[in-house]
ROKOL-615780 format. One record per residue (C-alpha): residue in one letter; x, y, z. Coordinates in nm, 2 decimals. Example, Ala and Ser with C-alpha at 12.3 -4.5 7.8 and 13.67 -1.06 7.14 Angstrom:
residues 2
+---+--------+--------+--------+
| r |      x |      y |      z |
+---+--------+--------+--------+
| a |   1.23 |  -0.45 |   0.78 |
| s |   1.37 |  -0.11 |   0.71 |
+---+--------+--------+--------+
This chain:
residues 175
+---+--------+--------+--------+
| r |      x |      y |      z |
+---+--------+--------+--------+
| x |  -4.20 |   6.06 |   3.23 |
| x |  -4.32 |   6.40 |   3.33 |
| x |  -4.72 |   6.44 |   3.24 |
| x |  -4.74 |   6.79 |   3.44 |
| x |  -4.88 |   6.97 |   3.17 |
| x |  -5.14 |   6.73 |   3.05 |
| x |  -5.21 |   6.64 |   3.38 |
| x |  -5.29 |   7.01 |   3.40 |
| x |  -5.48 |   7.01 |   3.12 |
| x |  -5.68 |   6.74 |   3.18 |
| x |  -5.77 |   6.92 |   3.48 |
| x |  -5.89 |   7.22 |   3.36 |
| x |  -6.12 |   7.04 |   3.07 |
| x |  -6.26 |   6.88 |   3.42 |
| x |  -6.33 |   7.18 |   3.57 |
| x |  -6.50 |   7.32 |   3.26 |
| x |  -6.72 |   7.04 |   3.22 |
| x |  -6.82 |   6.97 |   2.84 |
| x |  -6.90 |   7.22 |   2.57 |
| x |  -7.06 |   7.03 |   2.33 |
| x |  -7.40 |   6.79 |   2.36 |
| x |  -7.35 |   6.45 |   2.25 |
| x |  -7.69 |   6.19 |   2.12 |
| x |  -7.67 |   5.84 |   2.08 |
| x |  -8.01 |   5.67 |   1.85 |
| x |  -8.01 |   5.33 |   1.78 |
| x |  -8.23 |   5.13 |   1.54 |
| x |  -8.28 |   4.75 |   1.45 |
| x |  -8.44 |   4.68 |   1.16 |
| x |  -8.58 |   4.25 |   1.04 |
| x |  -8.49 |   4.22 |   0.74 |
| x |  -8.65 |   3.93 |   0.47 |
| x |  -8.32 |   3.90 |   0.29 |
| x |  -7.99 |   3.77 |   0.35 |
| x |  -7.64 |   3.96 |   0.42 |
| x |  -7.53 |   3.97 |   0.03 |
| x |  -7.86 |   4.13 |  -0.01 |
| x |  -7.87 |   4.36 |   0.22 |
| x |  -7.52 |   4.51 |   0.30 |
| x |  -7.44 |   4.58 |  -0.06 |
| x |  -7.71 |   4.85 |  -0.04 |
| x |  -7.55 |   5.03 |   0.25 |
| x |  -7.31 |   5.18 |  -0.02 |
| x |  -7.33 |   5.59 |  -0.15 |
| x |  -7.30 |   5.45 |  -0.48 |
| x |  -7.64 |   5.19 |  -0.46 |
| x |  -7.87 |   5.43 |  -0.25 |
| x |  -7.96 |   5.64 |  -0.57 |
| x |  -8.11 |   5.29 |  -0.66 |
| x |  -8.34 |   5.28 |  -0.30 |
| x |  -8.30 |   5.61 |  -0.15 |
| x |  -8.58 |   5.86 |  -0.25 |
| x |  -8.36 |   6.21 |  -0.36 |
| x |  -8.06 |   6.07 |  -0.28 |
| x |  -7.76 |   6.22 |  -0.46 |
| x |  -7.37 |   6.26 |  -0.39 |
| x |  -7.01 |   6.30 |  -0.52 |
| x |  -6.78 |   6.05 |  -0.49 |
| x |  -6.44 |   6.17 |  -0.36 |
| x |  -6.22 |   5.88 |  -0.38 |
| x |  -6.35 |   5.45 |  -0.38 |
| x |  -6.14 |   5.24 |  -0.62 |
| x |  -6.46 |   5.05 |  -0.68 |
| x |  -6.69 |   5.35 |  -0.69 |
| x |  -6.90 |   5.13 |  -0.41 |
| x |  -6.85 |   5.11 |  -0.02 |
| x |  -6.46 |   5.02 |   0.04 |
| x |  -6.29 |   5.08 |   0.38 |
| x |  -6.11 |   5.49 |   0.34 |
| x |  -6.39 |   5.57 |   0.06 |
| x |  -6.49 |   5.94 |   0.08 |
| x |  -6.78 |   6.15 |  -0.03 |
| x |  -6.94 |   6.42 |  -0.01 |
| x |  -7.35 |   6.50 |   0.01 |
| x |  -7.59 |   6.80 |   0.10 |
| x |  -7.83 |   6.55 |   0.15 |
| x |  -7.86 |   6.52 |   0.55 |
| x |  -7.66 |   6.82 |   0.64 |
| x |  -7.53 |   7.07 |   0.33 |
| x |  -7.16 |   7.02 |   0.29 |
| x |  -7.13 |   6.69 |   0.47 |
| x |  -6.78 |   6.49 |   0.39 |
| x |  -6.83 |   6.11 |   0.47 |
| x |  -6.55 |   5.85 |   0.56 |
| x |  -6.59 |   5.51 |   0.55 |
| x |  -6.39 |   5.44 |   0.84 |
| x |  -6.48 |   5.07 |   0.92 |
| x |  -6.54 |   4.79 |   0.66 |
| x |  -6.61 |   4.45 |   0.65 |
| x |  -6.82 |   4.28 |   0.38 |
| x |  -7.16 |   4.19 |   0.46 |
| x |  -7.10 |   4.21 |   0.80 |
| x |  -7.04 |   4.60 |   0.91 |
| x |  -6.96 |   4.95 |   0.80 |
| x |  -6.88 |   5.23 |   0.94 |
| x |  -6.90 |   5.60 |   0.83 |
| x |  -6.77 |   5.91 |   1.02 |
| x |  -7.01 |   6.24 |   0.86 |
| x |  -6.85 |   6.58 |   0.93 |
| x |  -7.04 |   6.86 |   0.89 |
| x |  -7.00 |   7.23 |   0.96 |
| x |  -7.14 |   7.21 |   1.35 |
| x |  -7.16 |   6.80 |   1.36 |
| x |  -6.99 |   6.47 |   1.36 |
| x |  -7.17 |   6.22 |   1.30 |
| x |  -7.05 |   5.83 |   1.33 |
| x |  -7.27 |   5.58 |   1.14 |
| x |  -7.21 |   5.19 |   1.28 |
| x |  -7.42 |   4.93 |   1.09 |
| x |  -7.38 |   4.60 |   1.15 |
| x |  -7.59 |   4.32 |   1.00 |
| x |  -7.63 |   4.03 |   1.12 |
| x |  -7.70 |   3.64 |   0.96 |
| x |  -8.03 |   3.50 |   1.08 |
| x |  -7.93 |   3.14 |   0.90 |
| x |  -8.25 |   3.12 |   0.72 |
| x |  -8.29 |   3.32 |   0.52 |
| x |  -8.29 |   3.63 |   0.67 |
| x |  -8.10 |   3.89 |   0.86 |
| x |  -8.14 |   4.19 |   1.15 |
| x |  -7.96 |   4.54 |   1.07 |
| x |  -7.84 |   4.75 |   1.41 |
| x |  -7.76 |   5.07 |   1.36 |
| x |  -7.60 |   5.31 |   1.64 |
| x |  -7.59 |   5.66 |   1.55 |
| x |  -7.38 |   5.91 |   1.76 |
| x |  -7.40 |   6.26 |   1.73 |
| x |  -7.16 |   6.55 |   1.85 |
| x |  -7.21 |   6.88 |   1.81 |
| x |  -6.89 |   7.10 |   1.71 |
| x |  -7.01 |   7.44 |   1.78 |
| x |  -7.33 |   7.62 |   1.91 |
| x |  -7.51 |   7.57 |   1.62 |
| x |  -7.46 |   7.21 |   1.66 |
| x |  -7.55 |   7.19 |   2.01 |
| x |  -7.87 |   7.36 |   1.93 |
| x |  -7.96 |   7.09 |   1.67 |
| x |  -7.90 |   6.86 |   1.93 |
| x |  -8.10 |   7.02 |   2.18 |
| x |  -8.40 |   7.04 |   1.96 |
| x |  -8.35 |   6.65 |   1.83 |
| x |  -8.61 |   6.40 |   1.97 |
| x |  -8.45 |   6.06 |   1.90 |
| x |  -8.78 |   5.92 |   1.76 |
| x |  -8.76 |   6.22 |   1.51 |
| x |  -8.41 |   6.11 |   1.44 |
| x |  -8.45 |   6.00 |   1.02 |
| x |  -8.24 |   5.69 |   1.08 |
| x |  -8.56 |   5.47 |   1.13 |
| x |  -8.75 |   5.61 |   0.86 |
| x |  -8.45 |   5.56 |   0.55 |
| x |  -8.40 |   5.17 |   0.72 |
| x |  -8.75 |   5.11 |   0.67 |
| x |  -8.73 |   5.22 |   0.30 |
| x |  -8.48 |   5.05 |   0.26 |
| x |  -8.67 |   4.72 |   0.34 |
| x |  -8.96 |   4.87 |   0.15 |
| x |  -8.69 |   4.83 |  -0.17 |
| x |  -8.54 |   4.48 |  -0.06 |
| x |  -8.96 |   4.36 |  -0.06 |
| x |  -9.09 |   4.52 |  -0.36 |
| x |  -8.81 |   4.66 |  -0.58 |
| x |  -8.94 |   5.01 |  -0.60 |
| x |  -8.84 |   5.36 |  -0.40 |
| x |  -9.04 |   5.47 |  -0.09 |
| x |  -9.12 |   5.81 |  -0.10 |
| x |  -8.99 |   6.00 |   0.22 |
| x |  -9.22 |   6.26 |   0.40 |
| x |  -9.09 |   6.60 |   0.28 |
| x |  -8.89 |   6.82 |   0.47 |
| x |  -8.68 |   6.62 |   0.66 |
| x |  -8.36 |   6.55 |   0.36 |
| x |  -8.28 |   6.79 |   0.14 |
| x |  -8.39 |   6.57 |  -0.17 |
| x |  -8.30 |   6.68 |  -0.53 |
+---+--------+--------+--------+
């Protein structure tokens, strides 16, 4: 098999070096609840019942909640962000691939059974630029600024007392 050319290729993307900055944030959150409380929440559909502003269109679920290949769309982090859910498995994990204009965005949560009761979220965020734009947002990024923390912990604000925590402004663009 000849692999000249991408041999070549992959050569000259060496040389280069890469164009676009990559982040990784992670988060773990305690949660007093178990699995079929918590994951069902992780869903576009059930966040305008927790999420402070939260709104989006539904592109395609044939439950209307979180199924594996559901899409939608939101201006909420990033205008004009289209969502995937690439990775699903009930109570358990989810995955969701974000595409924006200048970033890409892949969303792994995975929650995990305490057996009494209650459960631990991890989340890993990674972030990847796709133009300058992008790279600049990433530059500027300080991973404790990064909002994943603060949405988890309302989130858990909702599983306790059943009521929406109000985010600090300017960080989502709320409706």
């Amino acid at each position: 098999m000849n692999t000249e050319r991408s041999d070549k290729k992959i050569a000259e993307l060496k040389a280069q070096g890469p164009q676009y900055l990559r982040r990784l944030i992670t988060h773990t959150q305690h949660f007093e609840a178990t699995p079929e409380v918590v994951f069902p929440l992780l869903c576009p559909t059930t966040e305008f019942d927790w999420m402070d502003g939260w709104d989006c269109e539904m592109i395609y679920s044939k439950s209307l909640i979180q199924e594996y290949n559901a899409v939608f769309k939101t201006d909420y982090f990033i205008p004009g962000e289209v969502w995937v859910v690439s990775q699903f498995e009930p109570n358990r994990s989810i995955e969701f691939v974000r595409i924006s204009e200048t970033l890409s965005i892949k969303v792994d949560a995975r929650i995990l059974d305490n057996l009494d009761g209650t459960c631990t979220g991890n989340w890993i965020v990674n972030i990847t630029a796709l133009t300058e734009q992008g790279n600049a947002a990433l530059r500027s990024l300080n991973p404790e600024d990064e909002p994943i923390g603060i949405l988890i912990d309302a989130l858990a604000h909702y599983i306790r007392n059943d009521t929406i925590k109000p985010l600090p402004d300017g960080i989502f663009n709320k409706k």
